[in-house]
N, C-alpha and C positions, 0 to 999 in steps of 0.2 A: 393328758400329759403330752406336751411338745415332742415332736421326734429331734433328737439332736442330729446334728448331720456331719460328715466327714468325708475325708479322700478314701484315709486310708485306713482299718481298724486291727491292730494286732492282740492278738488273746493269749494273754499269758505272757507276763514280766518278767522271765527266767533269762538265762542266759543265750537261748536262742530269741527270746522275743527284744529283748534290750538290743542286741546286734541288726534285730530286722528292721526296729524302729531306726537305730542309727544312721545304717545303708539306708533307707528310703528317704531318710530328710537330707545326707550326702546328696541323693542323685537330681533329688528336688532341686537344689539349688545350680547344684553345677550346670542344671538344665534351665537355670532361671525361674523355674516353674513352682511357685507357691503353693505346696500341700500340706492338707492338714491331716498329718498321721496320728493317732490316736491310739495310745498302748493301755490294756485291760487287765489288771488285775486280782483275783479276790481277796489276798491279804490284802491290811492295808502297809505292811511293808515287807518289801517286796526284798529278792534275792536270797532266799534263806538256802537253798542247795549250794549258792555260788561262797555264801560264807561259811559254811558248813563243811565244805570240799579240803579234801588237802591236807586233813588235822587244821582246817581255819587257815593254812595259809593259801586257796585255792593253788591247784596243780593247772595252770593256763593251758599249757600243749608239750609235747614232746620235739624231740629232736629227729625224731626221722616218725612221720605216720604214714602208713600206707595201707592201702584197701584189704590186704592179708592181716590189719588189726583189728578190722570189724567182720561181724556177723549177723547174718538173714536179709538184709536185700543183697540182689546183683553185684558183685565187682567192680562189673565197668561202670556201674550209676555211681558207686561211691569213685571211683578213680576220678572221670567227671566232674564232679565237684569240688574234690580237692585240686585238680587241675585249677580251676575259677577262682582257687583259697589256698594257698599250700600253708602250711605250717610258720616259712619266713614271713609270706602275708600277711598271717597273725601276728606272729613278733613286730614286724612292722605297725600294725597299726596299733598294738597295746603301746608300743614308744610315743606317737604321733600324740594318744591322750594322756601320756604324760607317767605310762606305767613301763617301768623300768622293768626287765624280767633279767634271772639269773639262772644260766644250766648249773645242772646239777649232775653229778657224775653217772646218776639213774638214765639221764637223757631227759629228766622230767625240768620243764620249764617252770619256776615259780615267779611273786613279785621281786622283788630287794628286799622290800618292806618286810617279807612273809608271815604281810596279812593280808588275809581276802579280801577285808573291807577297803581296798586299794582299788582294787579291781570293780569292787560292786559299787563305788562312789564316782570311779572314772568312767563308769558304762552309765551310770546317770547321770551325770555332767555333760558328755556326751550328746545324749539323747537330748537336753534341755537348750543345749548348744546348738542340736540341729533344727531345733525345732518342733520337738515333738511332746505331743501331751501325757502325761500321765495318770492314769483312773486307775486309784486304787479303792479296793473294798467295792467291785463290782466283780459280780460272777456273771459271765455269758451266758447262758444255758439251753437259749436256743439261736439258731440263723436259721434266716431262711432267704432265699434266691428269689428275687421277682423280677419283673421286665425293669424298673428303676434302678436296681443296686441288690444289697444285700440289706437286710433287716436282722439286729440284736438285738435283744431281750436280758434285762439285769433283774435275776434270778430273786433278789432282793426286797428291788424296791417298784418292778414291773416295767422300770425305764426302756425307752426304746431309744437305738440309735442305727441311723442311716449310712452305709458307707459303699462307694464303687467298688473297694477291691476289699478283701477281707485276707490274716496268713492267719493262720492257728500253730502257735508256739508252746502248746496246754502242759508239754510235758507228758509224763505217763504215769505209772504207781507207783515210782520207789519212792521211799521215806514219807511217806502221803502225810506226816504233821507237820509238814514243808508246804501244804495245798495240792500234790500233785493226785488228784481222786479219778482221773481217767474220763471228766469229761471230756475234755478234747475228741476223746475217742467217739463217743455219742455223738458231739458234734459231726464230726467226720463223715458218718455213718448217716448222719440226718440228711445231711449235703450227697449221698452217693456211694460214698466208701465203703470196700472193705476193708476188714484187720485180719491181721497170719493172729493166728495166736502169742497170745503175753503171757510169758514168763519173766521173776524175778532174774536179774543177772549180778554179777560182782556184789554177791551176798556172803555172808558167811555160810558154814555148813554145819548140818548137825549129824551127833554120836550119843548114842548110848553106850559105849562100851567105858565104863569107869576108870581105866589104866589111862585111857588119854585123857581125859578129863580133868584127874586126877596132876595133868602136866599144865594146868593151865598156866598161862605168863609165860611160859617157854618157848623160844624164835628162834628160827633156826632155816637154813637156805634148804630148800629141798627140790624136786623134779615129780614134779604129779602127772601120771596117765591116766586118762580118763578114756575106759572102751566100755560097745555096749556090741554086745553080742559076741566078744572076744574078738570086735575090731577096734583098731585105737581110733579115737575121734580126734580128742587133743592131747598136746604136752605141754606143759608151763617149768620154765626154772624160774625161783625167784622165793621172797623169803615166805617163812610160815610159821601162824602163830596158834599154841597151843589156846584154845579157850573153856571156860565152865560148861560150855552145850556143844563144844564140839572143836571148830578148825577156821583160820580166820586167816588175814594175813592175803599179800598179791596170788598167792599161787593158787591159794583155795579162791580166792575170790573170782580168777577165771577162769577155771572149770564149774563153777557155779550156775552157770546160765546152761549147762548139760544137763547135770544133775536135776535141776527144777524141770526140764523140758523133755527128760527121760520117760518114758509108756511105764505105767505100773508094770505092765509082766517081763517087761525087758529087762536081760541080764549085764544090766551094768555094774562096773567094777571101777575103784580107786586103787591107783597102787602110788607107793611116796617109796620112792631114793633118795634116803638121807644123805647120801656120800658122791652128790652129784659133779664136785670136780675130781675124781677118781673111778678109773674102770675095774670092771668086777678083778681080771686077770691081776691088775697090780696090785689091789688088795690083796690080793692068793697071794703074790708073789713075795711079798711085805712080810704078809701075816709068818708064810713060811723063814724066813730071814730070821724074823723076830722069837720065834717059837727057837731054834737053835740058838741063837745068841743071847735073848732075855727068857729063859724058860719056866723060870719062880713069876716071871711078869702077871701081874693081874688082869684078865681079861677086860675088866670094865678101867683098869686104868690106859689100856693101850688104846681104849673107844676115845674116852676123853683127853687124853696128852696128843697119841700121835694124827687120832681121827678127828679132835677138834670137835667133839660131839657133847652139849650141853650135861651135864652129869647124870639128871633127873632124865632124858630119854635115854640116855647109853641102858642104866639103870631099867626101863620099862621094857626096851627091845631087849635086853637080857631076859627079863624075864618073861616075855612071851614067845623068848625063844628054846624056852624052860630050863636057863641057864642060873647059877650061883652067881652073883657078882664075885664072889672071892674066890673065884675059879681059876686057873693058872693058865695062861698059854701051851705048855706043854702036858694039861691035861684034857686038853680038850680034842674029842676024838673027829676024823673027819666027817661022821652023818650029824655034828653038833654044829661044826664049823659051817657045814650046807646049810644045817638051818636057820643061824645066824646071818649065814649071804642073804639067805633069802628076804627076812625081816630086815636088813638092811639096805637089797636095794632095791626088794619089790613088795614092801611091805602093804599088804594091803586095810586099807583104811573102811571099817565099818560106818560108811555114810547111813543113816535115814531120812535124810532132804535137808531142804534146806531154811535159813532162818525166815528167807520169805521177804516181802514187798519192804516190812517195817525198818530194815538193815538194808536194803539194796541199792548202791548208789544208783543201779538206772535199771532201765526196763528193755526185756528183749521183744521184739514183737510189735505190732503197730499197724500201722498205715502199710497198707500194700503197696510200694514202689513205682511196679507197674502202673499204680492208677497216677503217677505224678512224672510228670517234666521234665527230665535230668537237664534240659540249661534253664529252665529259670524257677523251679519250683513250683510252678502251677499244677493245677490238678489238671488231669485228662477230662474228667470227669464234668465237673464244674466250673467254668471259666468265671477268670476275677478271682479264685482259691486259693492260698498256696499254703504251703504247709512246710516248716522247719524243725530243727531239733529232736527231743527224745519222741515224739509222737510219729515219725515212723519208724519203719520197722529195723532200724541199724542199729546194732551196740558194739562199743568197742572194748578192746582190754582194758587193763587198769593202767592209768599212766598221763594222762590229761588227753589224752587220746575225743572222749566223750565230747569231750569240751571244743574241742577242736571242730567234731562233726554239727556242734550248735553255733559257732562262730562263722565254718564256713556257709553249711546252709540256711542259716538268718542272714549273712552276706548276699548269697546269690538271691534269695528271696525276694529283702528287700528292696535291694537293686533293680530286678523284674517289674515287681509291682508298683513301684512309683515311675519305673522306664516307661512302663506300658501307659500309661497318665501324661507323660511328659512328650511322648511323640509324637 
């Protein structure tokens, strides 16, 4: 069988691999220089994360990203590249192909459209516009470096293809009936690399205790602390959704990447502040008010009228606070009222892990940093490499954040590896 031959060979059609293609046939031209980039993937259709994202209307980027929204490599490598890519960047070049995006009061950028397939038809149009090929229903599964190029192998059908420069865009293990199976990783690793360890991240979380469970469909804004060893790691405000296995929802889903990466014997804890626009003191000071002036008041109706607190939790946090819903304000004595503050603002939430790879929008862990480039994506490692998107080791909050970090460094990637060709 012929070796097919190329410039440039991208692995994996996701949202960092579609950008890589895009920037490299950009720079090709602008440079006059004729390459033939060649993007790899094993579906044969491609973008399923990118339509998937959002509730389907893909979440693009936010309104303010910064290196304090992601976690596990370095800072300054993430600052770095968003410097190269910032956020408006993005906005700017989703306009240029023709994708309109709209803030949203979250800060979260979406299409107009808001649908994904906007996005994932403009990112292949794109690509077809710059020039770039696309191979779908090929799985890479081996490279290997020789004195010529790099050499690929399609897992499939035995094909081989020849290319100078190679990026591996593979993705990592969240939602893996999307294709994302963690070769990339073995690749990586054939080539030189190591990986930090992977954990799921922005999963949901699970509970056996049946009283929350028992609340599923219930949403509600809350503030979760996430310590281990009785130090706080993180804090999240934002909303949260009761579910049948457990806790779902932005708030749980970024303490999630904790939770999964916690040591068996460590003493980690969840606690949820249901009454996060209010301090403990004004509640005392309220409740006392209200206790004199409404004193027949029902305890569970002051949760839900003055606290704004969904009926069905008011109800569960009374009763694990071993309270009567029909209980009166003015009978409730002060060691009831403490344990009530308590369940409401430091309630602590019986996690046992979490849903895992098959829920996770992304993966934490990866590609070790260190062994890559911070200006052009290349590897230390092995020269002609580079490496974008969720296969290293960065993830960020929930919010398009993610996405942002697959746009910029499929941007600089790109860019590199066809620069380096065009020089």
């Amino acid at each position: 069988m012929q070796t097919q031959t190329m410039d440039i060979a991208v692995v994996g059609a996701g949202a960092a691999g579609l950008m890589t293609a895009i920037w490299a046939g950009r720079t090709a031209r602008q440079s006059k220089r004729p390459l033939s980039v060649w993007l790899f993937d094993t579906r044969e259709k491609i973008g399923a994360k990118i339509l998937m994202s959002g509730g389907t209307r893909c979440n693009v980027t936010n309104r303010v990203v910064t290196p304090a929204d992601f976690q596990g490599g370095p800072p300054h490598f993430v600052k770095h590249v968003f410097q190269a890519f910032t956020p408006a960047a993005s906005i700017r070049f989703f306009k240029e192909i023709g994708v309109e995006l709209v803030l949203e009061p979250t800060g979260k950028y979406f299409p107009v459209t808001h649908s994904a397939e906007t996005v994932l038809t403009a990112l292949i149009e794109q690509c077809n516009k710059t020039g770039a090929t696309l191979k779908t229903g090929i799985c890479i599964h081996q490279i290997e470096k020789r004195a010529d190029g790099f050499y690929l192998r399609d897992k499939k059908t035995a094909a081989e293809f020849q290319a100078q420069k190679v990026v591996l865009t593979t993705g990592g293990l969240s939602y893996p009936s999307t294709g994302s199976d963690g070769t990339g990783y073995a690749l990586a690793q054939s080539l030189g690399h190591s990986l930090t360890p992977t954990y799921p991240a922005l999963t949901p979380l699970l509970t056996e205790d049946p009283d929350w469970r028992a609340l599923s469909g219930v949403t509600h804004e809350v503030r979760l602390t996430y310590s281990l060893n009785e130090k706080k790691v993180r804090e999240t405000r934002d909303s949260f959704l009761f579910t049948h296995f457990g806790f779902s929802g932005p708030a749980a889903l970024d303490i999630s990447r904790h939770v999964a990466s916690a040591p068996v014997d460590s003493n980690a804890t969840i606690r949820a502040c249901f009454l996060p626009q209010i301090k403990e003191e004004a509640l005392k000071t309220l409740w006392e008010r209200m206790q004199k002036q409404h004193p027949k008041k029902l305890i569970k109706s002051f949760l839900t009228v003055e606290m704004s607190l969904p009926k069905r939790l008011a109800e569960t946090l009374l009763k694990k606070s071993g309270l009567n819903g029909q209980s009166l304000l003015a009978g409730l004595s002060g060691e009831k009222r403490k344990k009530l503050m308590e369940m409401l603002f430091h309630c602590p939430l019986p996690v046992t892990g979490v849903f895992g790879y098959k829920k996770a929008e992304v993966t934490a862990g990866g590609v070790n940093l260190k062994e890559v480039r911070v200006a052009t994506m290349e590897s230390k490692i092995t020269p002609g490499l580079y490496l974008a998107g969720e296969i290293l080791e960065v993830d960020g909050r929930i919010g398009g954040v993610n996405f942002h970090w697959a746009w910029c460094t499929g941007a600089v990637a790109g860019q590199s590896a066809a620069g380096s060709l065009c020089s």
